[in-house]
mmCIF file of the N, C-alpha and C atoms, coordinates in Angstrom:
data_MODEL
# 
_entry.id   MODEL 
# 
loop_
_atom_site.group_PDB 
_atom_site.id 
_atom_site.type_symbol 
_atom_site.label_atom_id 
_atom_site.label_alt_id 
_atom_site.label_comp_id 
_atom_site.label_asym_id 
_atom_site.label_entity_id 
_atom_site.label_seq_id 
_atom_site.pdbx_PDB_ins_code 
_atom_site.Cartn_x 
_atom_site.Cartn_y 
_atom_site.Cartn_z 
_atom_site.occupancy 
_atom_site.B_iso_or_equiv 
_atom_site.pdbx_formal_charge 
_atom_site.auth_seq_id 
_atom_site.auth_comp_id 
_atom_site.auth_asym_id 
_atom_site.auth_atom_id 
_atom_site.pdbx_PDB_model_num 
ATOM 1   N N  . UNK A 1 1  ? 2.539  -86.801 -105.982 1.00 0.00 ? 1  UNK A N  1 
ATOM 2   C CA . UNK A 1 1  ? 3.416  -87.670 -105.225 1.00 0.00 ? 1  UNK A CA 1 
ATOM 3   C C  . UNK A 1 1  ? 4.821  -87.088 -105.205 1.00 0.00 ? 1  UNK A C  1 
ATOM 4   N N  . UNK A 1 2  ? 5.282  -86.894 -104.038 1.00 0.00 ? 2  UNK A N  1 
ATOM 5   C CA . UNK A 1 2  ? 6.702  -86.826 -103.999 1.00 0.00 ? 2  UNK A CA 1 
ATOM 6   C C  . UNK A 1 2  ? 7.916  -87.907 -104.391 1.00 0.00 ? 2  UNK A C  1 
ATOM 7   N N  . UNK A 1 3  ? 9.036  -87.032 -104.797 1.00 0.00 ? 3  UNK A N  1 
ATOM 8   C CA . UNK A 1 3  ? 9.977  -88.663 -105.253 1.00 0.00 ? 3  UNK A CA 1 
ATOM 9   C C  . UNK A 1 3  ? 10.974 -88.881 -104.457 1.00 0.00 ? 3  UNK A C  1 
ATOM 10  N N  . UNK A 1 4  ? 10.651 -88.182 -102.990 1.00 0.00 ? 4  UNK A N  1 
ATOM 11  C CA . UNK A 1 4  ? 11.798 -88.463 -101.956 1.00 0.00 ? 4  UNK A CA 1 
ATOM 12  C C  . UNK A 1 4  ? 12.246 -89.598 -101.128 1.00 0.00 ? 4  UNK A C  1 
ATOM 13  N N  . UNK A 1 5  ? 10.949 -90.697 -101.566 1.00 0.00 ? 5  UNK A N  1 
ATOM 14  C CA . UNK A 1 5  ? 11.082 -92.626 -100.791 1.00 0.00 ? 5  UNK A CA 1 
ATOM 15  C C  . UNK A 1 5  ? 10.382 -92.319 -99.591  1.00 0.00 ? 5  UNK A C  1 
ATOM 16  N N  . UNK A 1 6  ? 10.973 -93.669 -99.218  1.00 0.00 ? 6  UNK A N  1 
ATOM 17  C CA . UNK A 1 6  ? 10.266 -93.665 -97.641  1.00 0.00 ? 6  UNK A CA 1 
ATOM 18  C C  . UNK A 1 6  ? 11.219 -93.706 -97.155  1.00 0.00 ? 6  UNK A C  1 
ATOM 19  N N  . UNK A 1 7  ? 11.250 -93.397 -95.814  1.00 0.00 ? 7  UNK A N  1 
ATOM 20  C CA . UNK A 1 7  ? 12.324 -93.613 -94.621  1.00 0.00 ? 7  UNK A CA 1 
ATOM 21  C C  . UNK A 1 7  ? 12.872 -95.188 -94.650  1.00 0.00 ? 7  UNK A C  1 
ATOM 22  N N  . UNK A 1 8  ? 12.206 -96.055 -95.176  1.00 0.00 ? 8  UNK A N  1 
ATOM 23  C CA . UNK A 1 8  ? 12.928 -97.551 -95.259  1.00 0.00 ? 8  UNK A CA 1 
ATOM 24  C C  . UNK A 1 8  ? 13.954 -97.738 -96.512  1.00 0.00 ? 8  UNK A C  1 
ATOM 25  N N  . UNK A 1 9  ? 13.893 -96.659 -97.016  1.00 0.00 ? 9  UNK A N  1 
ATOM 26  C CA . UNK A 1 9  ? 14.911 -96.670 -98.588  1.00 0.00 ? 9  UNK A CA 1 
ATOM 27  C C  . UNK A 1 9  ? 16.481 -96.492 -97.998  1.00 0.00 ? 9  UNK A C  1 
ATOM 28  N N  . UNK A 1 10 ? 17.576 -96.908 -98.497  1.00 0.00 ? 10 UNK A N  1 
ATOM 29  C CA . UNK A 1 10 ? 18.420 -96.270 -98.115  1.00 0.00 ? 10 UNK A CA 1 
ATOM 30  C C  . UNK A 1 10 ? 18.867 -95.152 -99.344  1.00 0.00 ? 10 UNK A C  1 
ATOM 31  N N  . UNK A 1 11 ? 19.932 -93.902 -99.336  1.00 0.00 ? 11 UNK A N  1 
ATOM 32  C CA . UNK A 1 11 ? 20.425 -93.324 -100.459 1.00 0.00 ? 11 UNK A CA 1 
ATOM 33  C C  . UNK A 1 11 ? 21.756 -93.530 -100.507 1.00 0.00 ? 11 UNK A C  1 
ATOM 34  N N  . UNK A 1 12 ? 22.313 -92.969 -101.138 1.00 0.00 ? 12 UNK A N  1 
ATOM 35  C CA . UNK A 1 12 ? 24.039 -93.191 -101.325 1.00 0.00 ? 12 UNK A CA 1 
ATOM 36  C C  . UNK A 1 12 ? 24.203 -91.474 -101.237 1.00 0.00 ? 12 UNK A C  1 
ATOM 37  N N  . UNK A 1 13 ? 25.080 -91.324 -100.563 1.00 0.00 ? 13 UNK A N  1 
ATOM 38  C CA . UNK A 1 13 ? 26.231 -90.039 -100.481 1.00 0.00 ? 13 UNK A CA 1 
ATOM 39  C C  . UNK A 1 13 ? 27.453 -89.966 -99.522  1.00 0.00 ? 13 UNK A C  1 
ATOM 40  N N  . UNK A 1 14 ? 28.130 -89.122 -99.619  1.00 0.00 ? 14 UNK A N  1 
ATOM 41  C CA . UNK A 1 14 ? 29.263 -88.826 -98.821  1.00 0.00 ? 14 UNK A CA 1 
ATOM 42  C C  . UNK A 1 14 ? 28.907 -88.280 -97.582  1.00 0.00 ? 14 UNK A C  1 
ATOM 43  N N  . UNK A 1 15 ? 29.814 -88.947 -96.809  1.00 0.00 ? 15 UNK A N  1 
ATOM 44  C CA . UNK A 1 15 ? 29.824 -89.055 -95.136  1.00 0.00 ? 15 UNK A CA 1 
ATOM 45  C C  . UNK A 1 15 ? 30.647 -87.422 -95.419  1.00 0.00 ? 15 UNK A C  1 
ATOM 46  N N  . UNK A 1 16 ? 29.657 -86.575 -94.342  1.00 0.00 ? 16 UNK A N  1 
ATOM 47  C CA . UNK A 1 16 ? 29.846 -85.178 -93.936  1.00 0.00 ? 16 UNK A CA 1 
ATOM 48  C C  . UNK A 1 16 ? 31.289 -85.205 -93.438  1.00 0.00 ? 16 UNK A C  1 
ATOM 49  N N  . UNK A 1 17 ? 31.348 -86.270 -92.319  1.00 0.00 ? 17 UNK A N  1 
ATOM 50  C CA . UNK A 1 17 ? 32.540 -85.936 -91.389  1.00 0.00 ? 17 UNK A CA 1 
ATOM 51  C C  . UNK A 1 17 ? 33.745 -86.794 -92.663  1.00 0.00 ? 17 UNK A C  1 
ATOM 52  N N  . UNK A 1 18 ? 33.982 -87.743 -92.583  1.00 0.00 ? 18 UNK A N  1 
ATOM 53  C CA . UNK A 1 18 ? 35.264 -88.275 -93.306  1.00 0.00 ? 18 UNK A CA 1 
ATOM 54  C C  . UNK A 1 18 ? 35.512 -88.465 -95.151  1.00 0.00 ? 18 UNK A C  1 
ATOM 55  N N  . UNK A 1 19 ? 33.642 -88.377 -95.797  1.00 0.00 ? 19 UNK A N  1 
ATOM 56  C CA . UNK A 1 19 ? 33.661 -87.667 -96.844  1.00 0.00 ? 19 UNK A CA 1 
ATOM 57  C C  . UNK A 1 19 ? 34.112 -89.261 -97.971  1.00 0.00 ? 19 UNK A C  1 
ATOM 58  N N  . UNK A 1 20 ? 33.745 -90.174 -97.561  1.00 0.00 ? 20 UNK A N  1 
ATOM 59  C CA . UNK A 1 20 ? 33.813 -91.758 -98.297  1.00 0.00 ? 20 UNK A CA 1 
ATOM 60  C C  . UNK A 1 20 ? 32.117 -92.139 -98.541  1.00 0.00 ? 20 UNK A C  1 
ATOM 61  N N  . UNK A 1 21 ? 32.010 -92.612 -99.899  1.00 0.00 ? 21 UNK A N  1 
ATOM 62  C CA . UNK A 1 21 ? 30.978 -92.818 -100.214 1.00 0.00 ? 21 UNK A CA 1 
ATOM 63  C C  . UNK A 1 21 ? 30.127 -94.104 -99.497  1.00 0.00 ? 21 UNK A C  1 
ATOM 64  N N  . UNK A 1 22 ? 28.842 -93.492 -98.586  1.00 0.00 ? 22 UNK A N  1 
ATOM 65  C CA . UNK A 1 22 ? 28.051 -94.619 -98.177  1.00 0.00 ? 22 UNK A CA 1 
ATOM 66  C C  . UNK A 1 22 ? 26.843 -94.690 -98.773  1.00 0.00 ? 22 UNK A C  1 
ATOM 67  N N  . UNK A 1 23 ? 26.453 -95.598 -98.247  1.00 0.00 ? 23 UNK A N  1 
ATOM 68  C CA . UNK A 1 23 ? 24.664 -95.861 -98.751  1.00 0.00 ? 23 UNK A CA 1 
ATOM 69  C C  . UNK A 1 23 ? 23.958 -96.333 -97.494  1.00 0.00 ? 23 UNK A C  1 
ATOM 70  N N  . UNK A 1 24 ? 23.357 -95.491 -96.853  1.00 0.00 ? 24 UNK A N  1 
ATOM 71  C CA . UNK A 1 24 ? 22.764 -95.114 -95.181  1.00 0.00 ? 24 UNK A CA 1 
ATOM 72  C C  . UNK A 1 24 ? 21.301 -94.992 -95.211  1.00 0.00 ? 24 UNK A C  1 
ATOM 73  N N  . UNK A 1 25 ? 20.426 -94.808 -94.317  1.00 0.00 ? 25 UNK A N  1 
ATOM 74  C CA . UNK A 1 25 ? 18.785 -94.623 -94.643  1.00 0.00 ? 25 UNK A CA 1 
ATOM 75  C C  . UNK A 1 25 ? 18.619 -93.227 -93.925  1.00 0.00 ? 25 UNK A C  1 
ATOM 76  N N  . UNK A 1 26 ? 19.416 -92.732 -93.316  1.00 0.00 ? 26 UNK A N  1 
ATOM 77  C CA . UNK A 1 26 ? 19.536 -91.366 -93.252  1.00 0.00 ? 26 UNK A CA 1 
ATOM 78  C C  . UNK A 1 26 ? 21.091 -90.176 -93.308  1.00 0.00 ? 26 UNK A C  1 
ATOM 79  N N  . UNK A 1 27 ? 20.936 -89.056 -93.168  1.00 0.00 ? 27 UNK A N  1 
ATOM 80  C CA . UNK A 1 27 ? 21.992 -88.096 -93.853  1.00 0.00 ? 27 UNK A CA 1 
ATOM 81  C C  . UNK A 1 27 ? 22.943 -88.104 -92.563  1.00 0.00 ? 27 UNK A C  1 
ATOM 82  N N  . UNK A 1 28 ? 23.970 -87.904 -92.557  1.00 0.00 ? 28 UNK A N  1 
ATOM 83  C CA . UNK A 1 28 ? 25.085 -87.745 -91.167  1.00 0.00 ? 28 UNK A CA 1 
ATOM 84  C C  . UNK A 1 28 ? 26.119 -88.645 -91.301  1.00 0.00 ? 28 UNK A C  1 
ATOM 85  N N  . UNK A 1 29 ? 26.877 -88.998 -90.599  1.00 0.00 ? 29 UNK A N  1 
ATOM 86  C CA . UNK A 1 29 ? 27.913 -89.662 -90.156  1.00 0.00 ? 29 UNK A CA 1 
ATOM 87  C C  . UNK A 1 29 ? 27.701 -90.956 -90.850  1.00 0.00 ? 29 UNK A C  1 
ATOM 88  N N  . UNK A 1 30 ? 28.882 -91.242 -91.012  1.00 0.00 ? 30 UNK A N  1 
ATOM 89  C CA . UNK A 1 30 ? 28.740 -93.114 -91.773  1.00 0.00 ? 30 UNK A CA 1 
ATOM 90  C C  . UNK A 1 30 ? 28.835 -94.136 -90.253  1.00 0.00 ? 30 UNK A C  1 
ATOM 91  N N  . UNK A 1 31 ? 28.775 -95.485 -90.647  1.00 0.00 ? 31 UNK A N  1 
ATOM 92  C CA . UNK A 1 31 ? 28.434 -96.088 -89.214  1.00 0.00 ? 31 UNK A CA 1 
ATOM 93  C C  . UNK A 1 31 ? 30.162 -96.135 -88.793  1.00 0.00 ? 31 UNK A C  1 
ATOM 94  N N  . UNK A 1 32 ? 31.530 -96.236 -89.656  1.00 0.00 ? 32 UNK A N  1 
ATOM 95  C CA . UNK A 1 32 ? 32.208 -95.964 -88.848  1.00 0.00 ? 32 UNK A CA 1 
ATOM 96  C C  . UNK A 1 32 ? 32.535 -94.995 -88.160  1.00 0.00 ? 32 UNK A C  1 
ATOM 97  N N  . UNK A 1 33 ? 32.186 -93.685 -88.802  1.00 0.00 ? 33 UNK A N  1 
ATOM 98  C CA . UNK A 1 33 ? 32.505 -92.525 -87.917  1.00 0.00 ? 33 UNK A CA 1 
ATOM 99  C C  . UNK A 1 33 ? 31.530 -91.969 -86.779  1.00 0.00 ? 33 UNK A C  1 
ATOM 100 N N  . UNK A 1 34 ? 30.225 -92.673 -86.178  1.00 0.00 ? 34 UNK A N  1 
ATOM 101 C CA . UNK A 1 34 ? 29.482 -92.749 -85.359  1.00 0.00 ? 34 UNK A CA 1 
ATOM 102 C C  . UNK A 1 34 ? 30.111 -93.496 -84.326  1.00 0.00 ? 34 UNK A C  1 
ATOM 103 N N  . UNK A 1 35 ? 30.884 -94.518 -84.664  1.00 0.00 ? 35 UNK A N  1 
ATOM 104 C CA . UNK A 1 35 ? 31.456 -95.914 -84.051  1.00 0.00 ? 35 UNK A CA 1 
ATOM 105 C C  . UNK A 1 35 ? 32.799 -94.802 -83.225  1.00 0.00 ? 35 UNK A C  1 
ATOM 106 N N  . UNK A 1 36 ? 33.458 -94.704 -83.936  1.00 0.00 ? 36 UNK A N  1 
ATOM 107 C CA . UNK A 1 36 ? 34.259 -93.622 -83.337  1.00 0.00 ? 36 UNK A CA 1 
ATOM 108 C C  . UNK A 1 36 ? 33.973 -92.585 -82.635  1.00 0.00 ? 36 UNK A C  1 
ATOM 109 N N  . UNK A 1 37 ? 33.065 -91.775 -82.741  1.00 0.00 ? 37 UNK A N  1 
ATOM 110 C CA . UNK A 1 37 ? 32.014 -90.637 -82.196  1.00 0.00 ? 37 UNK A CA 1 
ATOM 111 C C  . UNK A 1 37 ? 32.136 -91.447 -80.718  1.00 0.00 ? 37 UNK A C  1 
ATOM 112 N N  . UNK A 1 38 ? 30.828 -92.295 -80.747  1.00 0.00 ? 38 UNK A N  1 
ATOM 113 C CA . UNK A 1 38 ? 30.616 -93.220 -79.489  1.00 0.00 ? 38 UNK A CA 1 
ATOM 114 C C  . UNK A 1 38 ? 31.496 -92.920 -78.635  1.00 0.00 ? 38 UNK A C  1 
ATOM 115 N N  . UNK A 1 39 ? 32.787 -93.666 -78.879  1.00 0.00 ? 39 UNK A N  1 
ATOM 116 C CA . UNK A 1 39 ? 34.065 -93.495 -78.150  1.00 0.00 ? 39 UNK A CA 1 
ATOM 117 C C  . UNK A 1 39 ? 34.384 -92.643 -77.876  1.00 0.00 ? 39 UNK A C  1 
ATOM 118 N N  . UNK A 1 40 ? 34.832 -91.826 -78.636  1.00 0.00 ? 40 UNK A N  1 
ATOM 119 C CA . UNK A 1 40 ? 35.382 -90.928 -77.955  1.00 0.00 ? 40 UNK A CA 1 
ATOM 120 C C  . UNK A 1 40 ? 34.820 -89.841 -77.874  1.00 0.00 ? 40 UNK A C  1 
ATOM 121 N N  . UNK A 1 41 ? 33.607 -89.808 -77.858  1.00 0.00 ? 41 UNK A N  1 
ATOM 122 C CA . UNK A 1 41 ? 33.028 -88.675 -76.967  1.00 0.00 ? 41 UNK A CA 1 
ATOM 123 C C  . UNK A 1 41 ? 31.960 -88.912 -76.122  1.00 0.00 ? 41 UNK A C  1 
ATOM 124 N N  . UNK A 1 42 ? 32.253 -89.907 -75.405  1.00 0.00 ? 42 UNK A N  1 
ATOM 125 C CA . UNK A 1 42 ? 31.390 -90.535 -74.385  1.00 0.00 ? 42 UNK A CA 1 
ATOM 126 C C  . UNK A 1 42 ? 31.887 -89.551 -73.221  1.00 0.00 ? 42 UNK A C  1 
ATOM 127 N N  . UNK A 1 43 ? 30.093 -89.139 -71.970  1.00 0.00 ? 43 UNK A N  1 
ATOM 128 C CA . UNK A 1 43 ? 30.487 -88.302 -71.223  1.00 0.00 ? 43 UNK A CA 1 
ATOM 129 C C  . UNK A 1 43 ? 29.762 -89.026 -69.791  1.00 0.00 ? 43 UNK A C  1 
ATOM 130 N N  . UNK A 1 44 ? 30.435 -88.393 -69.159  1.00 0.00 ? 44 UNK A N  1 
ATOM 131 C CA . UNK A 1 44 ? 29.724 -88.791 -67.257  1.00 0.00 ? 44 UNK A CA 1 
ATOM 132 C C  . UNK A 1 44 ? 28.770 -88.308 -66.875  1.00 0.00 ? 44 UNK A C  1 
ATOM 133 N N  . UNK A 1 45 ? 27.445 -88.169 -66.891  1.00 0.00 ? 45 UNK A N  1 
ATOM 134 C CA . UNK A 1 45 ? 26.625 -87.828 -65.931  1.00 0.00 ? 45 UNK A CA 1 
ATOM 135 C C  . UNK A 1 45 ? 27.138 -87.619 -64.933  1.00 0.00 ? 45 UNK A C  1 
ATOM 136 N N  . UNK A 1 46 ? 26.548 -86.476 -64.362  1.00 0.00 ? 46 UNK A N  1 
ATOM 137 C CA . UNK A 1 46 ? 26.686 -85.854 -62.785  1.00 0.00 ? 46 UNK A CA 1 
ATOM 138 C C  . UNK A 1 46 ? 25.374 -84.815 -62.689  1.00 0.00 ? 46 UNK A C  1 
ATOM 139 N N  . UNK A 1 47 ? 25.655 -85.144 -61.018  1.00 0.00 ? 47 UNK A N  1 
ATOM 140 C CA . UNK A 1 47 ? 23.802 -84.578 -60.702  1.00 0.00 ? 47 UNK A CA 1 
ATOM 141 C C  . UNK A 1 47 ? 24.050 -82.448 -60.458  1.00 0.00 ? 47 UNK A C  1 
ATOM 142 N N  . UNK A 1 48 ? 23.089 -81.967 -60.883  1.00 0.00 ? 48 UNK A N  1 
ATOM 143 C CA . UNK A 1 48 ? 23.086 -80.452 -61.023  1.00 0.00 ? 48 UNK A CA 1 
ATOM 144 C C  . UNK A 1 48 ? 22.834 -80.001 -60.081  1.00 0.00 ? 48 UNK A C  1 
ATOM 145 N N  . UNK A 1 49 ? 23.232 -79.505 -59.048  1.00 0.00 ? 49 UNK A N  1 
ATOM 146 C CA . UNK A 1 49 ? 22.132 -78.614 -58.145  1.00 0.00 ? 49 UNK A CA 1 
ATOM 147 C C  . UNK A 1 49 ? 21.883 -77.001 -58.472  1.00 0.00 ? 49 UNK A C  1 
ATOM 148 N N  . UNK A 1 50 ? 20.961 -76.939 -58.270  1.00 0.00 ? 50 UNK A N  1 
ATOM 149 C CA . UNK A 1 50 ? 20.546 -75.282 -58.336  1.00 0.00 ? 50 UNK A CA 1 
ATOM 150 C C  . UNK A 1 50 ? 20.202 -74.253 -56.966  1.00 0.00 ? 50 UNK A C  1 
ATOM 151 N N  . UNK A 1 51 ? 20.819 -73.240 -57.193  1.00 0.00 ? 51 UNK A N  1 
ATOM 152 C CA . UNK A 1 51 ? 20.832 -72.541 -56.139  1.00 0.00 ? 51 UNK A CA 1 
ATOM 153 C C  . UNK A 1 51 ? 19.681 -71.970 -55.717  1.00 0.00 ? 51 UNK A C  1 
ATOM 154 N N  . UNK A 1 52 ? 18.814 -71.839 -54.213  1.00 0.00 ? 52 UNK A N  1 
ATOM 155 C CA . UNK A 1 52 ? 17.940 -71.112 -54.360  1.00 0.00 ? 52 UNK A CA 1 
ATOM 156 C C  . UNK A 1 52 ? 17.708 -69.044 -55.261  1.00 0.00 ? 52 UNK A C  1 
ATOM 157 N N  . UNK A 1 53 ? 16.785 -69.066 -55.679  1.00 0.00 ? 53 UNK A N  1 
ATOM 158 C CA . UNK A 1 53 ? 16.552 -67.767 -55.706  1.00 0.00 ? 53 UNK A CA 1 
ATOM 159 C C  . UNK A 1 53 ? 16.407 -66.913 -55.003  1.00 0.00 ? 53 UNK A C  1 
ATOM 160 N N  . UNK A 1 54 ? 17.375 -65.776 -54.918  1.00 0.00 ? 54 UNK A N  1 
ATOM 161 C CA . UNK A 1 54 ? 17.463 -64.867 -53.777  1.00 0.00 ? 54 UNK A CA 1 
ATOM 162 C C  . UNK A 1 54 ? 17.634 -63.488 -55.216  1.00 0.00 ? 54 UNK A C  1 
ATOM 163 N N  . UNK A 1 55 ? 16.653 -62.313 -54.645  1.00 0.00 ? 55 UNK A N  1 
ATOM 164 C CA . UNK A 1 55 ? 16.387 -61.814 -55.452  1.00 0.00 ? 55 UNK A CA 1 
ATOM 165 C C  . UNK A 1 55 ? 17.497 -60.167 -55.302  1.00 0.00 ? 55 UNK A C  1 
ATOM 166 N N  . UNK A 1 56 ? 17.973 -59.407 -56.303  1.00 0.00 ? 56 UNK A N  1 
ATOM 167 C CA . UNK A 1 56 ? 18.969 -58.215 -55.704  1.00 0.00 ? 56 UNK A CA 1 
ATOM 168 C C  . UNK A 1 56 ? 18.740 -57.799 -55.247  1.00 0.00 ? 56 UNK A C  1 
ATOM 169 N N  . UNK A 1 57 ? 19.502 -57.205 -54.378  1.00 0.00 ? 57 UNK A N  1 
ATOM 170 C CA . UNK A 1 57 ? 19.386 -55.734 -53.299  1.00 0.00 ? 57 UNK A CA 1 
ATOM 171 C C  . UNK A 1 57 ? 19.016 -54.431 -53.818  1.00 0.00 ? 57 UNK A C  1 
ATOM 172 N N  . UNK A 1 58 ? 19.079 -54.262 -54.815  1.00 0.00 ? 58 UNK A N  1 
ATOM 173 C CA . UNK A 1 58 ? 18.509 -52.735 -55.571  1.00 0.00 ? 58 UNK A CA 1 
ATOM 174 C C  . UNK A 1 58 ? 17.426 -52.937 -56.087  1.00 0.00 ? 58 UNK A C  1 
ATOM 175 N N  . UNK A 1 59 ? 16.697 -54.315 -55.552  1.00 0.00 ? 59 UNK A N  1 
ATOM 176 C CA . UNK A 1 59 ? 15.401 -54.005 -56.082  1.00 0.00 ? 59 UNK A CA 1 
ATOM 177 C C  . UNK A 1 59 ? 14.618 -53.506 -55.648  1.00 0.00 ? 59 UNK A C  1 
ATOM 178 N N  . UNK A 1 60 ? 13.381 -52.306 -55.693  1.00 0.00 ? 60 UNK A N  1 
ATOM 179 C CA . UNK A 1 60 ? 12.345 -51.638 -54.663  1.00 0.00 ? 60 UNK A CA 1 
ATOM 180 C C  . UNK A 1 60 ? 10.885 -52.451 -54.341  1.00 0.00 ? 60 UNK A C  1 
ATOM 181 N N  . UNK A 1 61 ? 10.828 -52.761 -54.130  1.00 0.00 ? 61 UNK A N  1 
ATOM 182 C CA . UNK A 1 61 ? 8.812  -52.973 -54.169  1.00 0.00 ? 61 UNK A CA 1 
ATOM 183 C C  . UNK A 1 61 ? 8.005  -51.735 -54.698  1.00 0.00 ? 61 UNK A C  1 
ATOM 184 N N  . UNK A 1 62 ? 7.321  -51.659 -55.523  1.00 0.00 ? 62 UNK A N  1 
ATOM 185 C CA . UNK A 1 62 ? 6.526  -50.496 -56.692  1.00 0.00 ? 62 UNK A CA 1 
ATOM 186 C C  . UNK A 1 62 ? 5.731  -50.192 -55.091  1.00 0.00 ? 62 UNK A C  1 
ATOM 187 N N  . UNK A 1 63 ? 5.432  -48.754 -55.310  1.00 0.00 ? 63 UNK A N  1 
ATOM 188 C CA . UNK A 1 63 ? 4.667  -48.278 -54.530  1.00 0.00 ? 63 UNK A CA 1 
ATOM 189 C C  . UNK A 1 63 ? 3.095  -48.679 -54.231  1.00 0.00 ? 63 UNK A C  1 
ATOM 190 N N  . UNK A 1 64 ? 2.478  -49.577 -55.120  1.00 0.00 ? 64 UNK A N  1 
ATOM 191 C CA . UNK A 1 64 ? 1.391  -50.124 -55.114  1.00 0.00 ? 64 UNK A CA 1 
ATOM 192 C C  . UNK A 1 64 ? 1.077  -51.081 -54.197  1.00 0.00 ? 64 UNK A C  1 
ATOM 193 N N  . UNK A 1 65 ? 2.283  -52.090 -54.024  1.00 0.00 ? 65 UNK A N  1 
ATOM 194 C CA . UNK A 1 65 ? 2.566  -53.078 -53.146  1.00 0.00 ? 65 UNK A CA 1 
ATOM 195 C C  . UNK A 1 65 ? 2.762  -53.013 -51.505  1.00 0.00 ? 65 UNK A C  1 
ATOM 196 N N  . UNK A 1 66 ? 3.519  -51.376 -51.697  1.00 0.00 ? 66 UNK A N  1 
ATOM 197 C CA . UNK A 1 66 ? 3.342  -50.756 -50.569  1.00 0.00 ? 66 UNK A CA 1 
ATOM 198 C C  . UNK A 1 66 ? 2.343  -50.244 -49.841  1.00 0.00 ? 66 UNK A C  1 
ATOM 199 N N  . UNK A 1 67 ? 1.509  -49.472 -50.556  1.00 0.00 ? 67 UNK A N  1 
ATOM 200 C CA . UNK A 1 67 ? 0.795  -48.878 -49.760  1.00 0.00 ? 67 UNK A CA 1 
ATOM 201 C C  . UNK A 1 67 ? -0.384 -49.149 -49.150  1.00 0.00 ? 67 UNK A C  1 
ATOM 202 N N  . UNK A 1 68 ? -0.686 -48.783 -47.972  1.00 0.00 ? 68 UNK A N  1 
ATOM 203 C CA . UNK A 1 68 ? -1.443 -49.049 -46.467  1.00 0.00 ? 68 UNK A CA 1 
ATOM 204 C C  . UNK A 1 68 ? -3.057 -48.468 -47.081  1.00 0.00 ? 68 UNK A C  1 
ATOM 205 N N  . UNK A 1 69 ? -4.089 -49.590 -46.929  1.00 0.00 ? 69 UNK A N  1 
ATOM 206 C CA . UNK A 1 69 ? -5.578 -49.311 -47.113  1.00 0.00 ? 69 UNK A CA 1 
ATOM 207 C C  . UNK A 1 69 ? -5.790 -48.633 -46.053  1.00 0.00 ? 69 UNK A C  1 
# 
């Protein structure tokens, strides 16, 4: 048996980012510095377009492709 809990346990350690002791059910950010996160780094969706593929000019066709039966 392992002695690592279950995912429903919480542990206690220090928040990575601001480094104040929490007790969380997983490792990262404490819930205020997520809370802050949220904010201010909330972003806009916008739609992508992609350009067709158009292939270079220095490319050859292999002579295989070329040649006449």
């Amino acid at each position: 048996m392992s002695n690592q809990g279950t995912l429903d346990e919480a542990a206690p350690f220090a928040c990575p980012r601001c480094g104040t002791s929490v007790t969380e059910r997983f490792y990262g950010p404490c819930a205020t510095c997520r809370s802050e996160l949220r904010t201010t780094m909330v972003g806009v969706a916008r739609a992508a377009t992609a350009e067709a593929y158009e292939p270079k000019m220095n490319v050859t066709p292999n002579a295989v492709a070329l040649k006449d039966d």
